[in-house]
TORBAKE-39744 format. One line per 4 residues: number of its first residue (from 1); their letters; for each residue y negated, x negated, z negated of C-alpha. Coordinates in steps of 0.1 Angstrom, whole numbers, plus 2048, in hexadecimal, padded with zeros to 3 digits. Layout:
TORBAKE-39744
NUM) a) Y/X/Z; ...
***
This chain:
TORBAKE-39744
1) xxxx) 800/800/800; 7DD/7F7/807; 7C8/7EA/7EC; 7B0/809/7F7
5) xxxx) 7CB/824/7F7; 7D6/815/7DA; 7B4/81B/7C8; 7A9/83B/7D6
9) xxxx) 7CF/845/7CB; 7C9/83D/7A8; 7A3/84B/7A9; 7BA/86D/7B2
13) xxxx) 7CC/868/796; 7B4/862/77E; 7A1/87F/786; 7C1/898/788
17) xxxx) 7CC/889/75F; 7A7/894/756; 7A8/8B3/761; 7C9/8BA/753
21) xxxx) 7C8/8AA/736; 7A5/8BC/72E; 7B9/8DA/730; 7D8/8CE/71B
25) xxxx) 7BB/8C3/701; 7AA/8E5/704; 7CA/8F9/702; 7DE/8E6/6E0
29) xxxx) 7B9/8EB/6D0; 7BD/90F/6D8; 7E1/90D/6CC; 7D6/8F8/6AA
33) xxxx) 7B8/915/6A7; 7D6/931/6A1; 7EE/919/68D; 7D3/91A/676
37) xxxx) 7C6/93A/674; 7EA/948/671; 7F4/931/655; 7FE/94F/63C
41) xxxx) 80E/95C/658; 83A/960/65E; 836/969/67F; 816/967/694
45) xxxx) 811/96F/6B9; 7F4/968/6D2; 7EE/96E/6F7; 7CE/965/710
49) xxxx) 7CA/95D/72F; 7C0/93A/73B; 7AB/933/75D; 7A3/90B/75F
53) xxxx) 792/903/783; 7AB/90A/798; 7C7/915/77B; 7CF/934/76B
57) xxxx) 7E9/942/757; 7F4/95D/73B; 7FF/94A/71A; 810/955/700
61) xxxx) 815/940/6DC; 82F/94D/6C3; 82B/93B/6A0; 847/93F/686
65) xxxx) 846/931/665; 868/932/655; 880/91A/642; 889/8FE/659
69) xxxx) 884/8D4/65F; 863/8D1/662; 85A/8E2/686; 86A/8ED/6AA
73) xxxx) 854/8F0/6C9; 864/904/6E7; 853/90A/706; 856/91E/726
77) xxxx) 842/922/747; 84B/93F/75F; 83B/93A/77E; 857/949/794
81) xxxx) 844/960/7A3; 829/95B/7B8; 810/978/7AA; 818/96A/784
85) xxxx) 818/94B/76E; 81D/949/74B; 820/928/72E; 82F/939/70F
89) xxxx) 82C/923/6EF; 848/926/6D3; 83E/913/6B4; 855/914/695
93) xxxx) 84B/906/672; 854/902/650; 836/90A/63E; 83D/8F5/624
97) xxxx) 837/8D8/635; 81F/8E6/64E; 800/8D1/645; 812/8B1/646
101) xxxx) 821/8BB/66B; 802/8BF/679; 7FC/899/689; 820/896/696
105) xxxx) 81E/8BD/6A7; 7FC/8B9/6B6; 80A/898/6C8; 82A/8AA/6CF
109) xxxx) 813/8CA/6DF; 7FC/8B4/6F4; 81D/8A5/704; 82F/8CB/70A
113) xxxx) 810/8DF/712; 809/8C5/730; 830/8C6/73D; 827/8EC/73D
117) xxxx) 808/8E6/751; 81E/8CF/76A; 839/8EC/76E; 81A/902/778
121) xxxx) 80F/8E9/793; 832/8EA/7A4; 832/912/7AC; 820/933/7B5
125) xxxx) 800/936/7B7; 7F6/918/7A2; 805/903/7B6; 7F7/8E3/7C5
129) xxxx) 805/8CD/7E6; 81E/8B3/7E1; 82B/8C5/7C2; 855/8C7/7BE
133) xxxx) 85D/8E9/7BE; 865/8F7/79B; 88C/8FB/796; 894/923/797
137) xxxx) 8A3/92F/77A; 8C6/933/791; 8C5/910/79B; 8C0/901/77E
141) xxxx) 8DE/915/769; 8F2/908/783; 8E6/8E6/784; 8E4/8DC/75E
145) xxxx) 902/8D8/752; 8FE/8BB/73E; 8DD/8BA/72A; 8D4/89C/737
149) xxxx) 8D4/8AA/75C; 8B2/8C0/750; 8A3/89D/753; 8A8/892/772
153) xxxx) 8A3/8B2/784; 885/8AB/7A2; 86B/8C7/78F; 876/8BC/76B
157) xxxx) 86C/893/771; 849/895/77A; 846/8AC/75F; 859/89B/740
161) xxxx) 848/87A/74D; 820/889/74B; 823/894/72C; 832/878/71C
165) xxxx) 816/863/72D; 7FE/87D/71D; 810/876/6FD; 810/855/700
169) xxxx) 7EC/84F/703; 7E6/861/6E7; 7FE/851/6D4; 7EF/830/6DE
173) xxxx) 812/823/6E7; 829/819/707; 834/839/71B; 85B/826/71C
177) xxxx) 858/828/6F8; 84C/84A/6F5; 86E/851/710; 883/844/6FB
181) xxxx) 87A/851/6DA; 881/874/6EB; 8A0/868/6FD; 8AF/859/6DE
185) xxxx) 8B3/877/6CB; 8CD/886/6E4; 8E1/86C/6E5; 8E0/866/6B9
189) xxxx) 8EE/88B/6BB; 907/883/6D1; 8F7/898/6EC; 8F5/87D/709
193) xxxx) 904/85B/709; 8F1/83F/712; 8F4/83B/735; 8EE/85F/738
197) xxxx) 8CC/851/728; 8C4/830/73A; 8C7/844/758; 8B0/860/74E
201) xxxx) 89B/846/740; 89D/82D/75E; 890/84B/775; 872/858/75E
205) xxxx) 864/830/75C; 86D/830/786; 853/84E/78B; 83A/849/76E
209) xxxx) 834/822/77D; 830/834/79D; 812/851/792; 807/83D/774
213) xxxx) 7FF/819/778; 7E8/818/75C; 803/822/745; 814/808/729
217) xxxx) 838/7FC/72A; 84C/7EA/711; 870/7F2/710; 885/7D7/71E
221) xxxx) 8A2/7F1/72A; 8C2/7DD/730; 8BD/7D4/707; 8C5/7FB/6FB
***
């Protein structure tokens, strides 16, 4: 590549993070906002609608507060249809250790609410050029067979790897690490073994060194 393809590439790139990552920012404050508010609460719902520039979407977040290790964030976007696109939030606490969760979920939210955002990009009528297409529903209960598979599906890559490179920034650490640290846990629980890993992992550093060459690395991979 052409040292000017190559900058006007990353200029691109630069400017598409800032917008979405004002968004992420804007939409885990809004998140934080009703975590808050709803502290007395068991179970708490909220729904808007979100228009961004050239984004828009229903949201719904679910809070539920009940006796569990510390917290669980689920997420879901639905963009199937090309008159309708929703991110639904599902956050579940123990409110005993709420407070002290705080820090670690707000990382984990900026890092999930900007896969969401991706998954929007990749289908109806948020969707930009270039874009994978976002796995149906169908495909993917046939594909993913094996956890690990989720990972390397074409939609799910650009996806996991954006929002770990949100993450990471934040964090102030190498994306690789950040990878890993997620990774990790499947294969402590016996989940995926560790080539299942090396290869996920090997694939998410392949694209994030591709869209992301300001990002940190640090993990020498044939040592894990």
């Amino acid at each position: 590549m052409k040292l000017k393809q190559f900058i006007n590439l990353e200029i691109k790139q630069l400017i598409s993070e800032g917008k979405y990552d004002s968004l992420t920012r804007k939409m885990v404050k809004l998140i934080f906002d009703h975590i808050k508010s709803s502290k007395k609460t068991t179970k708490y719902e909220y729904e808007d609608y979100i228009e961004n520039k050239n984004i828009s979407f229903d949201f719904v977040l679910k809070i539920m507060r009940k006796n569990i290790d510390n917290y669980i964030i689920n997420a879901y976007t639905d963009n199937e249809l090309e008159d309708d696109a929703e991110i639904e939030i599902i956050l579940q606490i123990n409110p005993n250790n709420e407070e002290k969760l705080y820090k670690e979920i707000y990382m984990e939210l900026n890092d999930t609410v900007r896969h969401e955002i991706e998954h929007l990009l990749q289908s109806g009528y948020n969707k930009i050029p270039n874009k994978p297409k976002k796995t149906t529903s169908k495909k993917y209960n046939s594909f993913v067979t094996k956890p690990y598979k989720e990972y390397l599906l074409k939609d799910e890559i650009p996806a996991y790897v954006v929002g770990f490179y949100r993450r990471a920034k934040l964090e102030k650490k190498a994306v690789d690490v950040i990878m890993f640290e997620f990774l990790n846990w499947y294969v402590e629980n016996d989940i995926m073994t560790k080539i299942e890993m090396k290869k996920v992992l090997n694939t998410w550093i392949k694209h994030s060194k591709k869209n992301y060459p300001k990002a940190i690395y640090k993990l020498n991979i044939k040592q894990i």
